[in-house]
C-alpha positions as a LaTeX table, in Angstrom:
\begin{tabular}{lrrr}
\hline
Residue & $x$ (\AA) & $y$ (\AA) & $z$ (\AA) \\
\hline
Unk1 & $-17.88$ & $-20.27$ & 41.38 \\
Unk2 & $-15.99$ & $-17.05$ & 41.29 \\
Unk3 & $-12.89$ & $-16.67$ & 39.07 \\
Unk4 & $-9.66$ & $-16.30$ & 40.92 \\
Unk5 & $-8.52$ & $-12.77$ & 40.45 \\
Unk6 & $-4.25$ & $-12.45$ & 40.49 \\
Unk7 & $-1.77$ & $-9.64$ & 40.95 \\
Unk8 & 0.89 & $-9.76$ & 37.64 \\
Unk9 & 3.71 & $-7.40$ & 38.57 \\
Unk10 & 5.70 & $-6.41$ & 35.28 \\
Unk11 & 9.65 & $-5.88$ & 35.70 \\
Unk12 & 10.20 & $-2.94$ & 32.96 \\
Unk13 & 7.18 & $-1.71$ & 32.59 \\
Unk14 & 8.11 & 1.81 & 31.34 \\
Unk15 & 10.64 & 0.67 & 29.23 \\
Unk16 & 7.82 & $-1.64$ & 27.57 \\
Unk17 & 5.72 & 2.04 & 27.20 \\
Unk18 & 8.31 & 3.51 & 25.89 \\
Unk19 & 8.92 & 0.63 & 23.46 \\
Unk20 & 5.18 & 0.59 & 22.23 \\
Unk21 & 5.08 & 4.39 & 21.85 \\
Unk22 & 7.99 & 4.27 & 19.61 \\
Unk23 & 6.81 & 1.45 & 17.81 \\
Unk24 & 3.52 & 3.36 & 17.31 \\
Unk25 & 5.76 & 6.08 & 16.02 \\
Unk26 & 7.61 & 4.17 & 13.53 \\
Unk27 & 4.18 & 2.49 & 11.91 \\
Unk28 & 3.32 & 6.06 & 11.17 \\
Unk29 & 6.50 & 6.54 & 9.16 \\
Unk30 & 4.91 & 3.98 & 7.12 \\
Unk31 & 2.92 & 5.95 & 5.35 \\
Unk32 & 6.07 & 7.41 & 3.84 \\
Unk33 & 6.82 & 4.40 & 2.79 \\
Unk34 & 3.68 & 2.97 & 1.43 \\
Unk35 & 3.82 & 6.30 & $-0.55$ \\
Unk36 & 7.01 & 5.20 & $-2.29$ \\
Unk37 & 6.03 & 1.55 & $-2.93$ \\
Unk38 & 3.01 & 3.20 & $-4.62$ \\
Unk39 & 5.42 & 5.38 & $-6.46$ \\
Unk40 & 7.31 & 2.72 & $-8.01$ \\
Unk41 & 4.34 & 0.63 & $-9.01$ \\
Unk42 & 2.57 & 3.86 & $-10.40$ \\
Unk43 & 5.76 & 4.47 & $-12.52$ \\
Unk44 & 6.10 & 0.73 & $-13.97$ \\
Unk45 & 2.10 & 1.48 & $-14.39$ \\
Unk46 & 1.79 & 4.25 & $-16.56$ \\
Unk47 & 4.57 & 2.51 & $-18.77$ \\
Unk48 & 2.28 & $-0.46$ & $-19.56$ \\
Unk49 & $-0.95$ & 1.51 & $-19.50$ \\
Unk50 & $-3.14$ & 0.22 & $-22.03$ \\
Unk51 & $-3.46$ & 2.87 & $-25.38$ \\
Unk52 & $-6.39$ & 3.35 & $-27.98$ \\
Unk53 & $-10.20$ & 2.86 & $-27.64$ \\
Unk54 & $-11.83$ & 3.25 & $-24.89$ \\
Unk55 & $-8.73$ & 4.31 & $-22.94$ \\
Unk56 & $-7.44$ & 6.75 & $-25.59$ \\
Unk57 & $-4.10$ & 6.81 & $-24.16$ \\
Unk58 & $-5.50$ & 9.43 & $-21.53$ \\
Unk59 & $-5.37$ & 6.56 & $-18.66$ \\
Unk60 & $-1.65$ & 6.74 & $-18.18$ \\
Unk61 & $-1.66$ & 10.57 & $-17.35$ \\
Unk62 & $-4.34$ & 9.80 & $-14.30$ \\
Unk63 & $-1.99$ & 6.71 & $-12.64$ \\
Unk64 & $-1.20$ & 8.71 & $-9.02$ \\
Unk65 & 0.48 & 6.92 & $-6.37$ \\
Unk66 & $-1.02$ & 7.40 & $-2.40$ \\
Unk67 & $-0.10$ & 6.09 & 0.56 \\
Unk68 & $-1.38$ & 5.93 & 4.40 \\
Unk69 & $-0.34$ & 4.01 & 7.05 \\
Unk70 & $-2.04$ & 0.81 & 6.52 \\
Unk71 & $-2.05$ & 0.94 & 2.46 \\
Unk72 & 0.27 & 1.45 & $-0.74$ \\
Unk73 & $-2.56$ & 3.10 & $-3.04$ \\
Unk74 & $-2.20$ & 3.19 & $-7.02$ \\
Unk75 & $-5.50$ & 4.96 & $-8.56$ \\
Unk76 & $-6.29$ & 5.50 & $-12.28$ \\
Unk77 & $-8.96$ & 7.49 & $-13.86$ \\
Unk78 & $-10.66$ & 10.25 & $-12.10$ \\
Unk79 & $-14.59$ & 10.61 & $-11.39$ \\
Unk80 & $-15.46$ & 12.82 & $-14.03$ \\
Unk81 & $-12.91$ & 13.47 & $-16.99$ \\
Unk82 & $-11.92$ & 9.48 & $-17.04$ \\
Unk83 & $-14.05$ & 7.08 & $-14.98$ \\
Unk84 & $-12.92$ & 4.17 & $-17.19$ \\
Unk85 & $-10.07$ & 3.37 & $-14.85$ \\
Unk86 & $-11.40$ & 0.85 & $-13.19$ \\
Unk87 & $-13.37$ & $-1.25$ & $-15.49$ \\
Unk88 & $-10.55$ & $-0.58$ & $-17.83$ \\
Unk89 & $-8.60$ & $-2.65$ & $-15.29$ \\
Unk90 & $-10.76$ & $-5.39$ & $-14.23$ \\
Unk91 & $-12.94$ & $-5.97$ & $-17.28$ \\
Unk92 & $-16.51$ & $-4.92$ & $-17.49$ \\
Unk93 & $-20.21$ & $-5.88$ & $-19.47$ \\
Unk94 & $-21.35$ & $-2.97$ & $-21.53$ \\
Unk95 & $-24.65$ & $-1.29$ & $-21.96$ \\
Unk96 & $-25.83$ & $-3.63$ & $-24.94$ \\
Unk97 & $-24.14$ & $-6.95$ & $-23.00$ \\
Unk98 & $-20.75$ & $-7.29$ & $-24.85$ \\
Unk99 & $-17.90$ & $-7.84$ & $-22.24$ \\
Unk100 & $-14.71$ & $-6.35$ & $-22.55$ \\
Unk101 & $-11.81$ & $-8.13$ & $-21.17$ \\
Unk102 & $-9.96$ & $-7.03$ & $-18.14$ \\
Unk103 & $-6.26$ & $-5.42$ & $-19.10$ \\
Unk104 & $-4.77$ & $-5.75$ & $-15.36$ \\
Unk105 & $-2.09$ & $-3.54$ & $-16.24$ \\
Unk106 & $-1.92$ & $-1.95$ & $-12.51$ \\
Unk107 & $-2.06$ & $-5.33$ & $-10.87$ \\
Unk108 & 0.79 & $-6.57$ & $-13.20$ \\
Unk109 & 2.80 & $-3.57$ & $-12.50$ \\
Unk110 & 2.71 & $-4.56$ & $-8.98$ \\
Unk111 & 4.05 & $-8.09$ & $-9.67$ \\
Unk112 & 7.02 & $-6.64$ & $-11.85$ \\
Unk113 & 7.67 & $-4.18$ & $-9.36$ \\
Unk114 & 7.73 & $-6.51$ & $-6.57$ \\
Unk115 & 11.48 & $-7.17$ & $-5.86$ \\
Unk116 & 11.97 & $-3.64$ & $-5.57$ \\
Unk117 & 9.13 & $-2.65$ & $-3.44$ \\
Unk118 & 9.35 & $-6.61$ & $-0.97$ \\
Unk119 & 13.17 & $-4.79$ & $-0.50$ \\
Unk120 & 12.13 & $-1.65$ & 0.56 \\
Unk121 & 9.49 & $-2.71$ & 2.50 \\
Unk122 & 12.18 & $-5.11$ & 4.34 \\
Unk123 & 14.50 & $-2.32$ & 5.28 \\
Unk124 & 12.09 & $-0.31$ & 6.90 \\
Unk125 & 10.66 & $-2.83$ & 8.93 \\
Unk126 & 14.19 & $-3.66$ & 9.68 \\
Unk127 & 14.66 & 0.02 & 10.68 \\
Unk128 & 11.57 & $-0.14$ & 12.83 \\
Unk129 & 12.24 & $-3.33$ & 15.01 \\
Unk130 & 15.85 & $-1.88$ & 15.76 \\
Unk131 & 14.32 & 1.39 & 16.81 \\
Unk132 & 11.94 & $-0.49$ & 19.04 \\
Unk133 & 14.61 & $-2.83$ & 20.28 \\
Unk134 & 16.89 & 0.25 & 20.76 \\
Unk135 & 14.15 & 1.74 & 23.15 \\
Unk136 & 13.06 & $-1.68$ & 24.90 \\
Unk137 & 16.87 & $-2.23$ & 26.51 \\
Unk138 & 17.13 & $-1.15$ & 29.84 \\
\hline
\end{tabular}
């Protein structure tokens, strides 16, 4: 049996373009913001970065904040002059077996933070949907 095929016409069909463009537009400014979430959680971050052996207090000066337009991106540690970031942060078995403890201190950062990144995140997706609603009326 063959599948009914229909016509759909669309009343406002350019403004709804127009409207998805923009939108598309705005999500890219979001990597702006994602950069600034990451900012604020890097900053609370290095504050509360964890000192002495094996970190040697060298961990905080490596926190760096990134963003793109999907992610808000806190890395510590770098390849080759401190690649004890992560298992710093989430805890790791050594060599000879012995574990050491995860010290979260990025991930906790991010829940202290949170109020003040939840509120800026808020506003700009408040910014955004007015844009696009701005663009959608006829």
């Amino acid at each position: 049996m063959a599948a009914a095929v229909g016509r759909i016409k669309l009343d406002g069909g350019r403004q709804l373009r127009a409207a998805l463009a923009k939108a598309e537009g705005a999500l890219d400014d979001l990597a702006d913001v994602n950069k600034r979430v990451a900012g604020i959680v890097a900053d609370r971050a290095r504050e509360t970065a964890p000192v002495g052996d094996p970190a040697d207090g060298n961990i905080r000066d490596t926190v760096r904040p990134a963003g793109s337009k999907t992610a808000a991106i806190v890395r510590a540690g770098f390849a080759k002059r401190s690649p004890y970031g992560m298992p710093l942060h989430w805890g790791h078995r050594t060599d000879s077996g012995t574990v050491v403890p995860a010290q979260p201190w990025v991930a906790a950062a991010a829940q202290d933070t949170a109020p003040r990144w939840t509120q800026l995140y808020e506003s700009e997706l408040e910014r955004i949907v007015a844009t696009v609603e701005r663009t959608a009326t006829p």
